[in-house]
C-alpha positions, 0 to 999 in steps of 0.5 A: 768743158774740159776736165784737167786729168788728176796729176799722178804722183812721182812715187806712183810711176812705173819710173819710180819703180824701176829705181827701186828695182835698180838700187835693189839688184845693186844691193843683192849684188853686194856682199856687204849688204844683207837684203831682207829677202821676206819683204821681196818674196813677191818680186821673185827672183830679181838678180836674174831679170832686166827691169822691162821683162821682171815688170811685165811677167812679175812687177805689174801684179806684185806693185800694182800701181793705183791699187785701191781705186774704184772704178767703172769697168768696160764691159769686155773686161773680165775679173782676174786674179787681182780684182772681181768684176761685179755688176751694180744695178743703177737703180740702188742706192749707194747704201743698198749697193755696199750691203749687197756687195759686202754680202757678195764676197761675204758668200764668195768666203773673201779673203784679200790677197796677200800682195806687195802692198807693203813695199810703196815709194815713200811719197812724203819724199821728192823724187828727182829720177835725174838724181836717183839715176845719177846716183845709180851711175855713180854707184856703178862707175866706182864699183867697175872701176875698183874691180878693174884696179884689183883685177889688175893690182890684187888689191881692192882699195877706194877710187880717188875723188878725182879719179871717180870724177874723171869717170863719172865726166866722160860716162855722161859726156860719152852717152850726151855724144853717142846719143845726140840723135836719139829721140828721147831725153838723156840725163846730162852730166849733173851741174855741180861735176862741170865745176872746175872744168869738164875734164876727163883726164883724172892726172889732169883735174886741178883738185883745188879747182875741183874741188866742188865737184869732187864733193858732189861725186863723193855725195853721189856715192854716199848718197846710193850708198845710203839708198843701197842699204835702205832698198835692203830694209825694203825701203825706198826711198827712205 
């Protein structure tokens, strides 16, 4: 008889993590946003990690996802800095062998550490990582594109709805094409932006026609915005 494994919830993955450390290196990253730096001591330096190597070397430890289970332990492992091993004769009762665990760490004095079990995905909130990360690409699309403008004009003023439009198409158009054979899904340009068309041109979009699509750009960026400020609360995703 085959057993269907137990279904890990979105907000329990390391994807879901990789969002929030995205969305928080954005909010580091801008001046207008003041991050509560206490809630990440554990985290470390983020500003100066890519995701895989901050996960690898800080992340794992600081999230640790699935914290608070119990499990058996295969005997080759050994305890660490985040659990004790401990061995639990099978001829006690379930009682007798939380007593004398209990009296266990009573006489090893201890004390829980103290990790980054505050900082958790908001389970009570659906995750769509396609979303999330459109909101993410969008959030830096209008960012690069307004430093250019003020690189070039001297001044810094917000994008257009077209033009950020036009940027966002050709980004996801961009990516579908140059990564057409790779071995993996990719994100497609979000359904609402093909409304009036797929153009890439911003002097070219009919804003009437558009229109649709301007919206949901302009929510896109309100809605990484919002997350911006949230991830600087230590929230995620709200």
């Amino acid at each position: 008889m085959t057993t269907t494994p137990p279904r890990i919830k979105r907000s329990e993955t390391k994807e879901a993590y990789r969002l929030w450390f995205e969305f928080l290196k954005r909010a580091l990253a801008d001046e207008s946003v003041t991050v509560n730096r206490k809630l990440y001591v554990s985290w470390g330096d983020v500003g100066s990690y890519a995701f895989d190597r901050w996960w690898r070397e800080i992340g794992s430890d600081a999230i640790q996802l699935g914290d608070g289970d119990v499990a058996i332990v295969c005997a080759a492992t050994r305890s660490d800095k985040n659990a004790y091993l401990v061995s639990v004769p099978k001829s006690l009762t379930s009682t007798d062998a939380a007593n004398k665990l209990r009296r266990l760490l009573i006489d090893l004095k201890h004390t829980p550490v103290r990790t980054a079990k505050g900082l958790r995905v908001n389970d009570s909130v659906e995750l769509r990582f396609s979303t999330y990360r459109g909101w993410l690409h969008t959030y830096d699309i209008n960012r690069k594109l307004i430093d250019e403008i003020e690189k070039a004009s001297g001044k810094r003023s917000p994008l257009k709805g077209r033009q950020l439009l036009a940027a966002v198409r050709k980004f996801y158009l961009d990516r579908t094409e140059r990564l057409k054979n790779a071995n993996r899904k990719i994100d497609p340009l979000p359904f609402p932006f093909f409304t009036g068309g797929a153009e890439v041109d911003a002097d070219k979009i009919n804003v009437l026609a558009s229109a649709t699509a301007i919206s949901a750009v302009l929510r896109y960026l309100k809605e990484a915005q919002q997350l911006i400020a949230n991830v600087a609360m230590g929230k995620f995703p709200s």
